[in-house]
N, CA, C and O of each residue as an XYZ file, in Angstrom:
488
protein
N     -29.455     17.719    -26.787
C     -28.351     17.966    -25.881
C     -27.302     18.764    -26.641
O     -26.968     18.370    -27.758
N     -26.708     19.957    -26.067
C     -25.961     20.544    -27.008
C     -24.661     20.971    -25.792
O     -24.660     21.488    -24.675
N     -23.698     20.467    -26.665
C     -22.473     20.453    -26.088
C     -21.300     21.517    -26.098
O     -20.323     21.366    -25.364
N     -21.387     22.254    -26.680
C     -20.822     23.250    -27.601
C     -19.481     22.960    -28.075
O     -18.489     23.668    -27.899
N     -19.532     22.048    -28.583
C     -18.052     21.607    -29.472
C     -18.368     22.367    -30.768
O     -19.439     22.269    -31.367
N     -17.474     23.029    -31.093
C     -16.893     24.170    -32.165
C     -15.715     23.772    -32.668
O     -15.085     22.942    -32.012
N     -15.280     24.155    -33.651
C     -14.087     24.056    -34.423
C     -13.131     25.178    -33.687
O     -13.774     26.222    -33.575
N     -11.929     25.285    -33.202
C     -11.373     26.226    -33.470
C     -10.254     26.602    -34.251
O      -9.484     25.932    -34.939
N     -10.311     27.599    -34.046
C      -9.393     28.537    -34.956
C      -7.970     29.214    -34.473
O      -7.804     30.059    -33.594
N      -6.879     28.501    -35.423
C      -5.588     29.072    -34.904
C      -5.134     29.790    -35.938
O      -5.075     29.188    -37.011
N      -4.746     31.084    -35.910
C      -4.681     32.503    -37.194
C      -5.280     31.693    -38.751
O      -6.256     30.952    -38.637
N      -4.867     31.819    -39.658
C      -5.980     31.036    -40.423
C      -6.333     29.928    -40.655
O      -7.467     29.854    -41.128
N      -5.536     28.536    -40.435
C      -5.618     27.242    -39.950
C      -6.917     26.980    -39.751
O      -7.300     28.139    -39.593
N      -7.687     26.455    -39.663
C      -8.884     25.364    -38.460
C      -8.539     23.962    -38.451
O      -8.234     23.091    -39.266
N      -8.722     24.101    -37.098
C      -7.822     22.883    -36.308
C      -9.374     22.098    -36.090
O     -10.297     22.391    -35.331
N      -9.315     21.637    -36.504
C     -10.791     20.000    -36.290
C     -10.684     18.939    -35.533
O     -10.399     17.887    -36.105
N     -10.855     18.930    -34.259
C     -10.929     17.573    -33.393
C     -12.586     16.877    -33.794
O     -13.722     17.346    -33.851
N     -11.965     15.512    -34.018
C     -13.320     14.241    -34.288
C     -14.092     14.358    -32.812
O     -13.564     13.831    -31.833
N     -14.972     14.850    -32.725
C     -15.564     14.995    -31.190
C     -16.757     14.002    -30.836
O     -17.856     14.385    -31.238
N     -16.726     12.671    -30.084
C     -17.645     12.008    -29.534
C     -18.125     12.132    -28.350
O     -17.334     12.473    -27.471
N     -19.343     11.927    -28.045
C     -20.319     11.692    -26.918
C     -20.472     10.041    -26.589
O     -21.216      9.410    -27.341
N     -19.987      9.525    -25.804
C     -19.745      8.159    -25.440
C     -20.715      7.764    -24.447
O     -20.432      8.329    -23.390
N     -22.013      6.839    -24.305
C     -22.733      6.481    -23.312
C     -22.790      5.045    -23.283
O     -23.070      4.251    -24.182
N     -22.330      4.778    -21.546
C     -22.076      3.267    -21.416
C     -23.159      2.467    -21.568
O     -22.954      1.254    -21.599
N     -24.681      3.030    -21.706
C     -25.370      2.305    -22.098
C     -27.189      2.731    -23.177
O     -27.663      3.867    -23.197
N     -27.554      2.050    -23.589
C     -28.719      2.748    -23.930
C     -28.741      2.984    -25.952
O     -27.753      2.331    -26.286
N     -29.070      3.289    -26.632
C     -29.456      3.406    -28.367
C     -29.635      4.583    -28.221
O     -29.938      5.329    -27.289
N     -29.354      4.692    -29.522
C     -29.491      6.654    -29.840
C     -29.809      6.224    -31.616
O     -28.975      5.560    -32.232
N     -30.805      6.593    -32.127
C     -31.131      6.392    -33.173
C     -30.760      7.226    -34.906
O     -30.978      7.096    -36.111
N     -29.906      8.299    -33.671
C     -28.956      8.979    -34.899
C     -28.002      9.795    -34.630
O     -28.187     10.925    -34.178
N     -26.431      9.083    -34.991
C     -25.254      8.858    -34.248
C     -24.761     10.094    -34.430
O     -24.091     10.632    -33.549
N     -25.096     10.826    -35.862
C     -24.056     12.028    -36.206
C     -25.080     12.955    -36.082
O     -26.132     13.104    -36.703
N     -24.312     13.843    -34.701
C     -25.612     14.698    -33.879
C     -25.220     16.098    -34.322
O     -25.837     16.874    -33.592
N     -24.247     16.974    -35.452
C     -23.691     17.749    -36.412
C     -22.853     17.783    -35.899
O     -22.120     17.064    -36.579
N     -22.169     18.188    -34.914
C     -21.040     18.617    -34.501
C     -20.279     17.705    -33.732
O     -19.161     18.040    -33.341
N     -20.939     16.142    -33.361
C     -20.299     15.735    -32.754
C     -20.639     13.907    -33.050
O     -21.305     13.867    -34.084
N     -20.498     13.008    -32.714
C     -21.108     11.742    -33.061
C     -20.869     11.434    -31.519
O     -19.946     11.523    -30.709
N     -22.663     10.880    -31.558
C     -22.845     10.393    -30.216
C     -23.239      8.786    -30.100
O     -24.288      8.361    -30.583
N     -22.202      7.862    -29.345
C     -21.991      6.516    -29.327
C     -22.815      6.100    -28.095
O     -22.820      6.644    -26.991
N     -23.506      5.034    -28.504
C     -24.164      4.483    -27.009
C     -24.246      2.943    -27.222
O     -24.109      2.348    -28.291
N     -24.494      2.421    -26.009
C     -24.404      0.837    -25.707
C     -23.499     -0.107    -26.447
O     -22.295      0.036    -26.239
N     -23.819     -0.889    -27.137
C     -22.622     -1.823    -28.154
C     -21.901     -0.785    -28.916
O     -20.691     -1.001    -28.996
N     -22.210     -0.003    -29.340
C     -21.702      1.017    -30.421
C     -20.510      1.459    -29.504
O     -19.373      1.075    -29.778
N     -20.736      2.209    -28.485
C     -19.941      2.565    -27.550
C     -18.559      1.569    -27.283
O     -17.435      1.584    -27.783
N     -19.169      0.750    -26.308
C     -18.436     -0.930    -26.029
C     -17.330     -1.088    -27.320
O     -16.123     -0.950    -27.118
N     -17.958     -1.435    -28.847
C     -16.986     -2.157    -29.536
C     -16.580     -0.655    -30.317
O     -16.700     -0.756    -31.538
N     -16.272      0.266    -30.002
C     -15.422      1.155    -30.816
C     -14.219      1.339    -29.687
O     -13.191      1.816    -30.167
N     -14.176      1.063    -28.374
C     -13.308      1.185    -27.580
C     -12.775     -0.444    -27.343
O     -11.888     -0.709    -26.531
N     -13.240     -1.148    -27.913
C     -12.890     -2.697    -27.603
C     -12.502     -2.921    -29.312
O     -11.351     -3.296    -29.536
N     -13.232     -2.749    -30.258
C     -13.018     -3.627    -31.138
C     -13.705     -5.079    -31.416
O     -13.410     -5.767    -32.393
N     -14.632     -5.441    -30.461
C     -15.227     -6.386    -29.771
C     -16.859     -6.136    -29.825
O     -17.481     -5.629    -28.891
N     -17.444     -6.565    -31.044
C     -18.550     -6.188    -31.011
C     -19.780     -6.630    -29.737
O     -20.787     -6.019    -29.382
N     -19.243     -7.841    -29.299
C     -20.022     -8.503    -28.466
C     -19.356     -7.897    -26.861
O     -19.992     -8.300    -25.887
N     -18.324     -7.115    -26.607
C     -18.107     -6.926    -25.359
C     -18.858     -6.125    -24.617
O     -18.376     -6.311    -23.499
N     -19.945     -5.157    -24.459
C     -20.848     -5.151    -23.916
C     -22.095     -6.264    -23.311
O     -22.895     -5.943    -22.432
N     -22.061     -7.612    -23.982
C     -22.569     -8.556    -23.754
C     -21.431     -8.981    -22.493
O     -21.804     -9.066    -21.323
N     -20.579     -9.131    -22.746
C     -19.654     -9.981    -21.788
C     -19.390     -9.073    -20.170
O     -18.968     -9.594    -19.138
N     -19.737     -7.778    -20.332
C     -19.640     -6.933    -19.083
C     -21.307     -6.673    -18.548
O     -21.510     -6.164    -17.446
N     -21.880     -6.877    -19.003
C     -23.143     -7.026    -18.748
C     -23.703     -7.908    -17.841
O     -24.269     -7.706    -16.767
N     -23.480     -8.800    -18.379
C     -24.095    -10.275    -17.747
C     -23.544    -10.181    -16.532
O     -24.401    -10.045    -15.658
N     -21.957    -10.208    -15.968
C     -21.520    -10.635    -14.612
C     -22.264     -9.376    -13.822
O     -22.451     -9.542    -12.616
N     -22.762     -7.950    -14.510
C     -22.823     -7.156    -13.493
C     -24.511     -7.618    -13.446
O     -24.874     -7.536    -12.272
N     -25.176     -7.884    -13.968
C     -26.444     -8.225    -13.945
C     -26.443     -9.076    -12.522
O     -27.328     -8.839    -11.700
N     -25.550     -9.953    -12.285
C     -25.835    -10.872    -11.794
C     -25.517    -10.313    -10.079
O     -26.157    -10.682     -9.095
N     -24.348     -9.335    -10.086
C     -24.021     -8.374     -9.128
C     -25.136     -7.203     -8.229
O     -25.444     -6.820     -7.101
N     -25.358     -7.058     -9.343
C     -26.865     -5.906     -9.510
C     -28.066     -6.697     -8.212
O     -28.569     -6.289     -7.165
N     -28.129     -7.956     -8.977
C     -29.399     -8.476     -8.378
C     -28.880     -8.679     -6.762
O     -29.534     -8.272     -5.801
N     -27.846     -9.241     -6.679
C     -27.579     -9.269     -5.533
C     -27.388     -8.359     -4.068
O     -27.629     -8.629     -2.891
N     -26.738     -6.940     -4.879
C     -27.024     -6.048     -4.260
C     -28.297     -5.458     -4.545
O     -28.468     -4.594     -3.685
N     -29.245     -5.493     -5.299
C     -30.062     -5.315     -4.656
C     -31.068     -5.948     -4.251
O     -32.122     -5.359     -4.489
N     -31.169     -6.930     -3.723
C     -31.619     -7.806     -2.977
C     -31.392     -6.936     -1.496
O     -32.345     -6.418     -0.914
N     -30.043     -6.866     -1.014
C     -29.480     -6.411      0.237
C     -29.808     -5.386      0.106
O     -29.326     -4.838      1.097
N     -30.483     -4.424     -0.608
C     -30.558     -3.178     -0.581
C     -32.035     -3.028     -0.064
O     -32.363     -2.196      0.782
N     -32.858     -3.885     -0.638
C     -34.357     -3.678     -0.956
C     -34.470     -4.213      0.976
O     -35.269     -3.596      1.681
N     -33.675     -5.259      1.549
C     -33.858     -5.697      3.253
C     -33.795     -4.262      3.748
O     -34.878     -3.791      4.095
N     -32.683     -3.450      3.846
C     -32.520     -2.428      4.477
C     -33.056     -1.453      4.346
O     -33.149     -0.662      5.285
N     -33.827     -1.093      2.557
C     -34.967      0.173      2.268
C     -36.467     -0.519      4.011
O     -36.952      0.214      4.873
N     -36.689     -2.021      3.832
C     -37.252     -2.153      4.242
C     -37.292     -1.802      5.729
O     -38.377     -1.560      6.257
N     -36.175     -1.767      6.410
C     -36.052     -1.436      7.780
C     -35.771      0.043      7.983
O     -35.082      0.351      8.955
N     -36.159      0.853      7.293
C     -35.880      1.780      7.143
C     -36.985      2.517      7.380
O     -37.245      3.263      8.323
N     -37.781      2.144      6.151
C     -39.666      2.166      6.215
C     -39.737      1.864      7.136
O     -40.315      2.760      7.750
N     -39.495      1.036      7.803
C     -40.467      0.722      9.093
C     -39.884      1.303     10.344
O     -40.602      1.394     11.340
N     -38.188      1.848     10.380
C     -38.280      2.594     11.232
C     -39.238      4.193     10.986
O     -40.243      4.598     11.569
N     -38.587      4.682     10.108
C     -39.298      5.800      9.902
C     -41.149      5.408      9.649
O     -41.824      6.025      8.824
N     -41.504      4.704     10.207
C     -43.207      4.624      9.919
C     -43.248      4.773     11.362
O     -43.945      5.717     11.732
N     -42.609      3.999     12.406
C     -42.624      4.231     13.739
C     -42.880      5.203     14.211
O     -43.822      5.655     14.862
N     -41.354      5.765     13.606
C     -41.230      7.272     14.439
C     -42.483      8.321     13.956
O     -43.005      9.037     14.810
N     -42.958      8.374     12.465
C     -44.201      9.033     12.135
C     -45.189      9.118     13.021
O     -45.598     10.183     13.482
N     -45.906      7.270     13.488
C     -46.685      7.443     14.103
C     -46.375      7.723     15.859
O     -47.197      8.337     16.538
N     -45.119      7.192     16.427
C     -45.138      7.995     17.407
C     -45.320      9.670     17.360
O     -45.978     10.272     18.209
N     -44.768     10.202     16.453
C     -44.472     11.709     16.421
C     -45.924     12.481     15.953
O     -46.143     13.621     16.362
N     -46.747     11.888     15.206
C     -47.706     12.617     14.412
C     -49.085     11.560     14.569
O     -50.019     11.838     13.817
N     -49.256     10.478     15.410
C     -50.528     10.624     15.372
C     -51.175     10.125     16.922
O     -50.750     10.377     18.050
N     -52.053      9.532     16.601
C     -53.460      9.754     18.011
C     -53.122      8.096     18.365
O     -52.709      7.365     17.465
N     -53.346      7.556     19.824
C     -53.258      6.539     20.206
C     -53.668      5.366     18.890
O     -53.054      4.420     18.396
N     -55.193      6.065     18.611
C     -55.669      5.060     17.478
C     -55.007      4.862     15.827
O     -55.108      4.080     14.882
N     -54.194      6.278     16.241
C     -53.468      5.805     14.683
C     -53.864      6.985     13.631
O     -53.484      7.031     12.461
N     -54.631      7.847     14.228
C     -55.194      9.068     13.268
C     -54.125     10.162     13.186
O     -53.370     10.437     14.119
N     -54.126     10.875     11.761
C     -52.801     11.656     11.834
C     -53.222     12.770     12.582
O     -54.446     12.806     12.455
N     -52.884     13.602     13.222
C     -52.921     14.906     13.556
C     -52.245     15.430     12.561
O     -51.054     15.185     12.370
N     -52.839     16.080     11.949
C     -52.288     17.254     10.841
C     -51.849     18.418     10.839
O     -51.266     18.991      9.919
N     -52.302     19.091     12.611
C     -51.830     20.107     12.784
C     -50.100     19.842     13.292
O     -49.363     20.827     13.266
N     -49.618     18.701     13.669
C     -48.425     18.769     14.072
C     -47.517     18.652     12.813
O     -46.373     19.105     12.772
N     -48.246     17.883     11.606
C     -47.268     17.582     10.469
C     -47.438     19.283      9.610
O     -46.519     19.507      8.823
N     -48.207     20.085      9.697
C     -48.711     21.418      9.397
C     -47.247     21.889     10.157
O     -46.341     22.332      9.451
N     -47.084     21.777     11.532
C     -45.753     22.817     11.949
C     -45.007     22.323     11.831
O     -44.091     23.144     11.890
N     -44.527     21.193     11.640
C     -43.304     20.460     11.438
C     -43.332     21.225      9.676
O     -42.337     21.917      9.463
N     -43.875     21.179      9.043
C     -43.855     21.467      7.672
C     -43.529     23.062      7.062
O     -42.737     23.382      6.176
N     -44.311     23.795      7.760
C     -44.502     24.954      7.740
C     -44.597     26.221      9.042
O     -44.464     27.444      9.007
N     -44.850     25.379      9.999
C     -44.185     26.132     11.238
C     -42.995     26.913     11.776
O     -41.831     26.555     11.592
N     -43.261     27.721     12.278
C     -41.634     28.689     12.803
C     -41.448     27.607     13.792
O     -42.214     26.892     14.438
N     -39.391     27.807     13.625
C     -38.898     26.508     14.516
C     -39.472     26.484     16.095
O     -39.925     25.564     16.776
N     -39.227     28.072     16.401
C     -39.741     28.185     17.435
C     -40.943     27.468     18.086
O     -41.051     26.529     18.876
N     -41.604     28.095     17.591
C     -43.302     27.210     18.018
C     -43.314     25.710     17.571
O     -44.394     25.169     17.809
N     -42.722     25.202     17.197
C     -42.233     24.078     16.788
C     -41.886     23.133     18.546
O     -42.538     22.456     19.341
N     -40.722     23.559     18.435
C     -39.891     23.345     20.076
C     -40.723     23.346     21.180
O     -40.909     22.398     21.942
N     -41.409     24.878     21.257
C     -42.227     25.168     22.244
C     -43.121     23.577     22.689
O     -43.216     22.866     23.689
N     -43.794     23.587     20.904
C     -44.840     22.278     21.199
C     -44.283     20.920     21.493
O     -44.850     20.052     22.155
N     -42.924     20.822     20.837
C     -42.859     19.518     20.613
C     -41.399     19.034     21.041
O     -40.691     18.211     20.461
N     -41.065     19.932     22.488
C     -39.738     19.821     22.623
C     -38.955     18.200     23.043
O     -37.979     18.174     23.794
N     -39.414     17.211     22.574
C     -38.409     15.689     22.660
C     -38.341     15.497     21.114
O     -37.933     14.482     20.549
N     -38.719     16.417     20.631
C     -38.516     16.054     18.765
C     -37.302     16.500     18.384
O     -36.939     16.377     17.214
């Protein structure tokens, strides 16, 4: 990943900002990346805390948040699927359930036109 942090230059001076890459989560196995030091997970956490363990302590409550939403998330992916499986097989296949391929063919790759023509309640 290259960031382009440079030194610059004010008439002959060089002015040096300490330049970090901060990621709220995840290991990076080698911190001083030349031009810049890149911080991740606890490393991250306790250089802005001081608190080596405070990534542990923000973790856990959202873990527990996480699951919950997605719990509620995974009900509604589900009604979702199953509307859109509906409408598939109303729209694209045969009483018995076979796809017609030529309609998912113009829906896909069809001019809108001929599209409409065929399939004008879509």
């Amino acid at each position: 990943m290259s960031i382009g942090f440079k030194p610059s230059k004010t008439q002959s001076t060089a002015v040096f900002v300490h330049r970090r890459l901060k990621c709220v989560y995840g290991k990076t196995r080698v911190a001083d990346q030349g031009d810049y030091l890149k911080l991740c997970g606890q490393e991250f956490w306790e250089f802005i805390s001081g608190n080596p363990n405070l990534y542990i302590d923000i973790i856990q409550p959202l873990g527990h948040t996480v699951k919950e939403r997605n719990e509620a998330f995974q009900a509604e992916y589900a009604k979702v699927i199953t509307r859109f499986t509906g409408e598939f097989i109303a729209d694209f296949c045969t009483p018995d359930g076979a796809i017609v391929w030529e309609k998912v063919l113009d829906l896909n790759s069809g001019s809108e036109r001929r599209w409409v023509l065929l399939h004008p309640l879509c």
